[in-house]
C-alpha beads as a LAMMPS data file, in Angstrom:
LAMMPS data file: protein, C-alpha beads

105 atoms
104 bonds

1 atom types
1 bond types

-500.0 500.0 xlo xhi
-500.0 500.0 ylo yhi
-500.0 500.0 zlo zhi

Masses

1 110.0

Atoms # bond

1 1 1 -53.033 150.784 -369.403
2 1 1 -54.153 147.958 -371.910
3 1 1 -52.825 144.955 -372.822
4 1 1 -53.495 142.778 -374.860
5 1 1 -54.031 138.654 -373.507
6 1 1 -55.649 135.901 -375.015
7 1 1 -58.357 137.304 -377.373
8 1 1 -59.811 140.310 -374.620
9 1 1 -58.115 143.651 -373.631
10 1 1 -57.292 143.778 -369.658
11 1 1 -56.319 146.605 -367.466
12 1 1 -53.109 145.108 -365.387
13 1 1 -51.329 146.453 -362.525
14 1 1 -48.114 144.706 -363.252
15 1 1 -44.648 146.078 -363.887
16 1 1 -44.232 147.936 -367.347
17 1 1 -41.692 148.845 -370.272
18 1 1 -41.614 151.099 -373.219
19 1 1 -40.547 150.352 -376.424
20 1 1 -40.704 152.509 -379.391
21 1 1 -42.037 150.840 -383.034
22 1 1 -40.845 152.007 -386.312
23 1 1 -42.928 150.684 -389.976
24 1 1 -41.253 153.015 -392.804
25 1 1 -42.722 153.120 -395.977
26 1 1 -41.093 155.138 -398.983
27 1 1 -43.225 158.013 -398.361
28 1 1 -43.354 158.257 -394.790
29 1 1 -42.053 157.049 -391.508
30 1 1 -44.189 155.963 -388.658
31 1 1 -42.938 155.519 -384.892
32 1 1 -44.782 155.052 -381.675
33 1 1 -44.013 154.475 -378.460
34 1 1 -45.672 151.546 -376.383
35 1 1 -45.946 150.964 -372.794
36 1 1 -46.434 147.024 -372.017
37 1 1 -46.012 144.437 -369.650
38 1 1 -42.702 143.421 -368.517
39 1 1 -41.742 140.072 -370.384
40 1 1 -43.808 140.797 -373.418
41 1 1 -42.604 139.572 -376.619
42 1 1 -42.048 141.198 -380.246
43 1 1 -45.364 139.569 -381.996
44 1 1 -47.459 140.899 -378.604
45 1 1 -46.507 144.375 -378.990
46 1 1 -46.783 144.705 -382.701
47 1 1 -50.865 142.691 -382.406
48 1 1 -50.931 145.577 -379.420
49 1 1 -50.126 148.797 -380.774
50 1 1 -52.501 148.635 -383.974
51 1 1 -49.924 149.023 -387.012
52 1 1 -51.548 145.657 -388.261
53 1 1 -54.430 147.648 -388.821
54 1 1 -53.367 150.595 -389.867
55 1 1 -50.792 148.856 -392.530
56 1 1 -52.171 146.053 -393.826
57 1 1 -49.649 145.294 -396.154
58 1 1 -47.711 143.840 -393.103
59 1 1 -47.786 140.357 -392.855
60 1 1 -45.468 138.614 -390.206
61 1 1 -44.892 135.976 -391.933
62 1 1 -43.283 137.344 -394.573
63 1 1 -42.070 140.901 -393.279
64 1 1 -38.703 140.772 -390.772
65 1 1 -38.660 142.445 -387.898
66 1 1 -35.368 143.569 -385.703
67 1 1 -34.398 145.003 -382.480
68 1 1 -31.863 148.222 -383.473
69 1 1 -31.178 146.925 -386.737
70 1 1 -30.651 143.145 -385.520
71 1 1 -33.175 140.168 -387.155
72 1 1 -34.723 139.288 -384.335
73 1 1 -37.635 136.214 -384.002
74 1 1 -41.096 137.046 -382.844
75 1 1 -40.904 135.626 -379.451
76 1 1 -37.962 137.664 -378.768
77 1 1 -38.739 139.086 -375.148
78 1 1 -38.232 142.801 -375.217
79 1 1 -36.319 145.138 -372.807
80 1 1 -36.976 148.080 -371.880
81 1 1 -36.171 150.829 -374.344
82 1 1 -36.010 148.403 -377.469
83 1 1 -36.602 149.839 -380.534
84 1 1 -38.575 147.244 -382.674
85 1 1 -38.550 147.671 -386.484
86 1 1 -40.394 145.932 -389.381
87 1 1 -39.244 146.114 -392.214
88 1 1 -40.060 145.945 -396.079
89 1 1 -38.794 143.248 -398.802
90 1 1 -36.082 144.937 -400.596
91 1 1 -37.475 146.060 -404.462
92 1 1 -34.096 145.582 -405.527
93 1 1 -31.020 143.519 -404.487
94 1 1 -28.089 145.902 -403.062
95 1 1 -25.025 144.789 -405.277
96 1 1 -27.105 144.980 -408.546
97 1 1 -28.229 148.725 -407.176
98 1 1 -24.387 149.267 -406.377
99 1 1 -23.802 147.871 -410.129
100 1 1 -26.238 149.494 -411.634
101 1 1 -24.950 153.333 -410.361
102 1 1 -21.435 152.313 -411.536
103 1 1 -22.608 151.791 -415.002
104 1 1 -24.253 155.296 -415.261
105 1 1 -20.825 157.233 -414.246

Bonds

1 1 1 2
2 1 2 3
3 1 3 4
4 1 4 5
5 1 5 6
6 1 6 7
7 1 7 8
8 1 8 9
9 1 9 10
10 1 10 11
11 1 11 12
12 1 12 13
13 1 13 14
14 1 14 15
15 1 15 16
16 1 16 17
17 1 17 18
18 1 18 19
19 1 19 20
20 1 20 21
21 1 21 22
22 1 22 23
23 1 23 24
24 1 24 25
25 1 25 26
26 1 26 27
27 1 27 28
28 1 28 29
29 1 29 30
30 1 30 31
31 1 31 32
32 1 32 33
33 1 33 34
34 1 34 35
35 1 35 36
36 1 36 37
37 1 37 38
38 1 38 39
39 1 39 40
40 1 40 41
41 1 41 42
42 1 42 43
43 1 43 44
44 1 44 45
45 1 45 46
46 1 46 47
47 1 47 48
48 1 48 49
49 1 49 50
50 1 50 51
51 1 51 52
52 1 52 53
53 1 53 54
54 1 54 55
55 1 55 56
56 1 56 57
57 1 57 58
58 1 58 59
59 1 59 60
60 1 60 61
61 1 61 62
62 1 62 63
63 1 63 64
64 1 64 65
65 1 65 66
66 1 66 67
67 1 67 68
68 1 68 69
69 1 69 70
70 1 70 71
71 1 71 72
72 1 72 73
73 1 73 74
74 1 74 75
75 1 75 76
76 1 76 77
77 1 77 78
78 1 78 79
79 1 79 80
80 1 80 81
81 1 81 82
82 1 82 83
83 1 83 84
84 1 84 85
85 1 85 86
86 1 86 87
87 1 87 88
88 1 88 89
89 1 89 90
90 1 90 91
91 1 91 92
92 1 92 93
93 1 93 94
94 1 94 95
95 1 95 96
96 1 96 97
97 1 97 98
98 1 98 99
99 1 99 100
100 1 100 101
101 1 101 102
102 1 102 103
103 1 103 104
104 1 104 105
């Protein structure tokens, strides 16, 4: 298994967890599941399993992430079985969607 410390990828023998990651875009929704180290954090395993790369558009620093649907900080330490999500700005604010659909009836 790899994981990722410091800058360098190691191999470690130490005790594992998985935790599944979910990035859903309007068109699509991508999951994976990720086995790493025991005491691993939500930033680590995001930087690990490559959806940085694969969706640039996520930034950290702007995008919110959660554990099943609970804002959750990046140095949250995750348990085993945690689903992580990131997720997207909102395009348009709830109660002026809600008000908007009650004007068209």
């Amino acid at each position: 298994m790899l994981l990722l410390k410091g800058r360098g990828l190691f191999m470690v023998q130490n005790e594992t967890i998985t935790v599944e990651l979910i990035y859903i875009e309007p068109a699509s929704q991508n999951s994976l599941r990720l086995d790493i180290v025991k005491g691993s954090n939500i930033n680590q395993a995001i930087h690990l399993s490559g959806l940085l790369e694969r969706f640039p558009e996520i930034d950290l620093e702007v995008n919110k992430v959660g554990i099943f649907s609970k804002i959750q900080k990046l140095d949250t330490v995750l348990r085993q079985g945690d689903r992580i999500e990131i997720y997207r700005p909102l395009l348009v604010d709830p109660k002026e969607a809600r008000r908007q659909r009650a004007k068209k009836k």
